[in-house]
N, C-alpha and C positions, 0 to 999 in steps of 0.2 A: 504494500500500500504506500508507502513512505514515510519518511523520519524516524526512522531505526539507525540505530550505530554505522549501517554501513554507508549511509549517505543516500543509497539507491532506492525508487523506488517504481511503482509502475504505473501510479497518476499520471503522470507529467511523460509520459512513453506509450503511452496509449492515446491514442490521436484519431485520426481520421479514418471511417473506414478502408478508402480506398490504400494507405499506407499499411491498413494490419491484415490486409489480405493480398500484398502484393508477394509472391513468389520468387527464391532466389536459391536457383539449383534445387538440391535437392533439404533443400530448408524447409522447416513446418515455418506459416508466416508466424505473423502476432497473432493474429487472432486463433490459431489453432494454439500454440501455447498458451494463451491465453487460457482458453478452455481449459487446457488439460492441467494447468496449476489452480483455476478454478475449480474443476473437481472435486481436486481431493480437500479442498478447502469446504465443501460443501457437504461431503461426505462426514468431515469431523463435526462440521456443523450440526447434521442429524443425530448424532451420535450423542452429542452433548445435549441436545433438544430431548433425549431420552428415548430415540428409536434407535433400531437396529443398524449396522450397517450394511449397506445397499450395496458400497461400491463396485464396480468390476473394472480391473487397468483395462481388459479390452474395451472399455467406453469413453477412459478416460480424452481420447484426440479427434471425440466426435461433435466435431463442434454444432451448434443447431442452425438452421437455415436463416441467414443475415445476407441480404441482398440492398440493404438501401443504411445511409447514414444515419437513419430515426432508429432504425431496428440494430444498430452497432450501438449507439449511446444507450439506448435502452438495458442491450444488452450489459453493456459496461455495468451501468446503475445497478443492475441486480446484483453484478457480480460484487459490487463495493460493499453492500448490505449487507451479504450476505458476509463476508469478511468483517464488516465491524461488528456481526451479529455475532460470528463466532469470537472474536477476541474478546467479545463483553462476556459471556459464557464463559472462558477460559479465567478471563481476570474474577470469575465468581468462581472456583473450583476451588475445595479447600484442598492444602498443602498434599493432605493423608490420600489425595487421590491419584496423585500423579504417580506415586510407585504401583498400583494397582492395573492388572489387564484391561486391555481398553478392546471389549465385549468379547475376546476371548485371549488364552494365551497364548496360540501361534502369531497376535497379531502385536505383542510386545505392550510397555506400558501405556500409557496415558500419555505421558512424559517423552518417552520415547517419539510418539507420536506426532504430538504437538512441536517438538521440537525438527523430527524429518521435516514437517511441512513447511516450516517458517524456511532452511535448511532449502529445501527443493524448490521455494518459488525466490529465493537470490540465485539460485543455477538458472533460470528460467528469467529474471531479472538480466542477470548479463547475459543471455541468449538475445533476448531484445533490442537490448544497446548494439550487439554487435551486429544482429539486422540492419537497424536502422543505420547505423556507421557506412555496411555496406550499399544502402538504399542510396547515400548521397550523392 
């Protein structure tokens, strides 16, 4: 999202449709990363909401059908909520849970968790930049 330790963030990198679905070699654009760090943000989301998890990685770089700039923004918009909905959920988690299986234990802790994703969407953060670097 931005303003984390590392400076980076994906507000300010997330731009116009036509930029996050442009193509370059064999590159996923923005907007399919996008999704696919979306995801699993969405997935801890549920989880924390007190269902199950749903997610399947074969879903995760299926982005849904965005063909105009209203339906990119739009898109964006949910995806930001839904990010500050999970962080608000996380900053409510008391300590004693984060060592605890996060709904089962092949799937490691809580903790674990929450921390791969923060972890996987900075890899996906500089996959972005280094897009956009090559878009110029």
């Amino acid at each position: 999202m931005g303003g984390q330790k590392s400076g980076a963030g994906t507000s300010p990198r997330l731009q116009t449709y036509w930029q996050a679905n442009k193509k370059f070699g064999n590159l996923n654009s923005i907007a399919v990363i996008t999704q696919h760090s979306s995801y699993y943000t969405n997935a801890l989301l549920e989880v924390l909401k007190g269902n199950g998890l749903q997610a399947k990685d074969e879903y995760s770089f299926t982005l849904p059908k965005i063909e105009t700039e209203e339906e990119w923004q739009i898109y964006k918009e949910k995806m930001w909520r839904c990010a500050e909905q999970a962080a608000g959920l996380i900053e409510q988690l008391p300590d004693t849970i984060l060592d605890k299986s996060f709904t089962d234990e092949k799937y490691g802790t809580y903790y674990r968790n929450i921390a791969g994703i923060i972890e996987h969407m900075h890899y996906h953060i500089g996959q972005i930049v280094i897009i956009k670097k090559v878009a110029r």
